[in-house]
C-alpha positions as CSV (number, residue, x, y, z in Angstrom):
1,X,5.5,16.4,47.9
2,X,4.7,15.5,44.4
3,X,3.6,18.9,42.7
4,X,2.9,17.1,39.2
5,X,-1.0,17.9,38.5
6,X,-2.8,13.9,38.3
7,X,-3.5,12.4,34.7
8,X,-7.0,13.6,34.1
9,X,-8.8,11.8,31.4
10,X,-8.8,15.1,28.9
11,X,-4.7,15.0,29.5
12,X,-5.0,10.9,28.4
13,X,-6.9,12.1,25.2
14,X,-5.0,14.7,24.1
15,X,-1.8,12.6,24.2
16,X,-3.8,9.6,22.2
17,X,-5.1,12.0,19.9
18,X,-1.7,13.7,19.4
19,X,-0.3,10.3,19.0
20,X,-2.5,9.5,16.0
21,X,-0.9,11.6,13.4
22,X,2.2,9.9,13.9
23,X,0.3,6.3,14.0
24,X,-1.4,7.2,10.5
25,X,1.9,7.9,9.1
26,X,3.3,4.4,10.3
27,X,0.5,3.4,8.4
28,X,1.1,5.0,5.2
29,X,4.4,4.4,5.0
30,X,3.6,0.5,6.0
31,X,1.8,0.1,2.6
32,X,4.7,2.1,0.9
33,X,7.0,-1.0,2.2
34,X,4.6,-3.9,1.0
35,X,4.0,-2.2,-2.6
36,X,7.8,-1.8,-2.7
37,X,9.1,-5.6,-1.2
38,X,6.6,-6.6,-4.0
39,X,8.7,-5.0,-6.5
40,X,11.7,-5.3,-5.2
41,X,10.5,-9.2,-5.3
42,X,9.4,-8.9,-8.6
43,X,12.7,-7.6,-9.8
44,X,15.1,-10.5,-7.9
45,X,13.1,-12.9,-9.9
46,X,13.5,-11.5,-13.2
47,X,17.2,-11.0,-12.3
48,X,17.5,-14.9,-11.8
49,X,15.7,-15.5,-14.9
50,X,18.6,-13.5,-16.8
51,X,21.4,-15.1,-14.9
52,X,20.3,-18.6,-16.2
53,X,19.4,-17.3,-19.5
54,X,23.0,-15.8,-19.8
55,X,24.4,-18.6,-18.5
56,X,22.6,-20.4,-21.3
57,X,23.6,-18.2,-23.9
58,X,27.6,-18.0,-22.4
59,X,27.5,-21.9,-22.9
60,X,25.9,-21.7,-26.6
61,X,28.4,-18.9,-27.4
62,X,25.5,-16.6,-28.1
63,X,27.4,-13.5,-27.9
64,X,24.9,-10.7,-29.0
65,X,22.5,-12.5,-26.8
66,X,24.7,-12.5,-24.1
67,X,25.4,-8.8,-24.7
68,X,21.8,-7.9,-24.2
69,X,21.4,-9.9,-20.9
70,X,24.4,-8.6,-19.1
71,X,23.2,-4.8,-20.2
72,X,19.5,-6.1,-18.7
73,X,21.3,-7.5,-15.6
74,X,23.6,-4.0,-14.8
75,X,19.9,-2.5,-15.4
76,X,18.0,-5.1,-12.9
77,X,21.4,-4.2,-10.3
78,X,20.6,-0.6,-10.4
79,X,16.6,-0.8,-10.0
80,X,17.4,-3.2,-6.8
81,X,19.8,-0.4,-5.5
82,X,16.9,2.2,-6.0
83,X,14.4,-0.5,-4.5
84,X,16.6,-1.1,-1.4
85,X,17.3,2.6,-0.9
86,X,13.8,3.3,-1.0
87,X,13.1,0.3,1.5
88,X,15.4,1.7,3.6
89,X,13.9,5.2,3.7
90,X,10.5,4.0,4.5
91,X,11.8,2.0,7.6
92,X,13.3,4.9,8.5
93,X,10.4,7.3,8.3
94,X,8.9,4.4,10.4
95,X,11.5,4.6,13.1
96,X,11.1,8.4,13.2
97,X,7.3,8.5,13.1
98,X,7.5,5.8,16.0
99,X,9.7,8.2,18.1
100,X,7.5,10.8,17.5
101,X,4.6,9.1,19.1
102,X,6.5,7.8,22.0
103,X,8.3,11.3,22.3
104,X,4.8,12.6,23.0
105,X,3.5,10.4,25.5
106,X,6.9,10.8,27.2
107,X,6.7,14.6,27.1
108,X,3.2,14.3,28.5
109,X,4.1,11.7,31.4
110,X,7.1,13.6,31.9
111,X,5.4,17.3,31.7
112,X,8.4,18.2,29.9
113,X,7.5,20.9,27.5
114,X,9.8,20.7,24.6
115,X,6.9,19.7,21.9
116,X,8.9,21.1,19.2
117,X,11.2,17.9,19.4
118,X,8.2,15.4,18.4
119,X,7.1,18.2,15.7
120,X,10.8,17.8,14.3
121,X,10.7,13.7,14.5
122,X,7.9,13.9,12.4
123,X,9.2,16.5,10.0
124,X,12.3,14.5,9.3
125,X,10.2,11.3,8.9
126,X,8.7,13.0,6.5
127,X,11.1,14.2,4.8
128,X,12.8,10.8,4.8
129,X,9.8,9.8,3.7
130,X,10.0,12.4,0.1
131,X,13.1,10.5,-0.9
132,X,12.2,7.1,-0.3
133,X,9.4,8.3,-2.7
134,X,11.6,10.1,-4.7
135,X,13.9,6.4,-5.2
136,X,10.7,4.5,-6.1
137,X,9.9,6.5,-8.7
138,X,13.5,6.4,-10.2
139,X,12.5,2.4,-10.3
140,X,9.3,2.9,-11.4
141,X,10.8,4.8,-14.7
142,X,12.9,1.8,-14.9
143,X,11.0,-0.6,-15.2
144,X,8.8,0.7,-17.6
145,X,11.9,1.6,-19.9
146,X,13.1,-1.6,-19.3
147,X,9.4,-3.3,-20.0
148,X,9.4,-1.9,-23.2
149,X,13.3,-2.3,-24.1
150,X,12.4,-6.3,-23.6
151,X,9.0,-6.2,-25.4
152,X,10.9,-4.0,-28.7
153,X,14.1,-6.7,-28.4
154,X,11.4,-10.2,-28.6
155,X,9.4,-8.9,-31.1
156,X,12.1,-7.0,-33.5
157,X,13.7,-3.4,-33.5
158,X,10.9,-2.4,-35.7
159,X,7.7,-4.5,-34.9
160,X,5.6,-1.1,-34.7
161,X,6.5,-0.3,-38.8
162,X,5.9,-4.4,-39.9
163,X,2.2,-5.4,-41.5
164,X,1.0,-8.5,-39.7
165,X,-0.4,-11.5,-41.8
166,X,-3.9,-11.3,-42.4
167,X,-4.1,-14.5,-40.9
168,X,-2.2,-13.0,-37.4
169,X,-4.4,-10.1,-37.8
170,X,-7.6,-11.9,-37.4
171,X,-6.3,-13.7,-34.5
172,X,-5.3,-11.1,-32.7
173,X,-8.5,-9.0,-32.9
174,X,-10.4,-12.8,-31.9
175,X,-8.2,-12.5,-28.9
176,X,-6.5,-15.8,-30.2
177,X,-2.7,-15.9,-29.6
């Protein structure tokens, strides 16, 4: 004789509601992953962009030039590294908030009580989570230090100190370029 008590409809919504935490955190993390292939993305382009430039420069024996691209390119290999660890931490936190939210419905079906081991899923996933964050951020300061190393190197070491032309000055408060 079965002695397990029937799913009653308060049981079902205290599972799905349980369950939601964990589903909200998929989510979350979900837009973490799209904001993060996007830069990841971003960065494999500009990467490309320096391989043919230094490829250029190699074959017009350019060497300072070439100096500056391979420097850029160890940069652009390191913020992938960060990007891809990052990646790899969200999917992570994904698979763990995902086990969590089966774990529960199984511990419900199952009636077997051990609710600290969805608690702990989620916990990890979360902590996961932190240094996936922690990685994109690294990036982040990246490529701002790097956006501004290529914007000093095109317009000259010290474009900040230099008077513009009248002429430029006029154009660039018209908006003209």
């Amino acid at each position: 004789m079965n002695n397990a008590a029937p799913l009653g409809l308060p049981s079902v919504l205290g599972v799905i509601s349980a369950m939601i935490t964990p589903a909200i955190l998929i989510l979350g993390t979900g837009s973490l992953v799209a904001s993060t292939l996007t830069r990841l993305s971003r960065v494999v382009d500009r990467a490309r962009v320096l391989l043919d430039d230094n490829v250029a420069a190699r074959a017009s024996g350019e060497e300072p030039a070439l100096r500056t691209y391979l420097r850029w390119l160890r940069l652009y290999r390191r913020r992938s590294f960060f990007a891809e660890r990052a990646l790899t931490m969200y999917y992570v936190a994904i698979f763990l908030f995902v086990m969590a939210s089966l774990t529960i419905a199984i511990e419900d079906v199952t009636r077997v009580a051990i609710p600290w081991f969805s608690l702990a899923l989620v916990l990890l996933g979360a902590c996961v989570l932190c240094v996936g964050t922690a990685f994109l951020v690294i990036e982040t300061n990246m490529a701002a230090g790097m956006l501004r190393a290529e914007i000093d190197h095109v317009l000259g070491r010290n474009w900040h100190t230099l008077q513009l032309d009248p002429d430029d000055a006029a154009r660039a408060s018209d908006g003209i370029g």
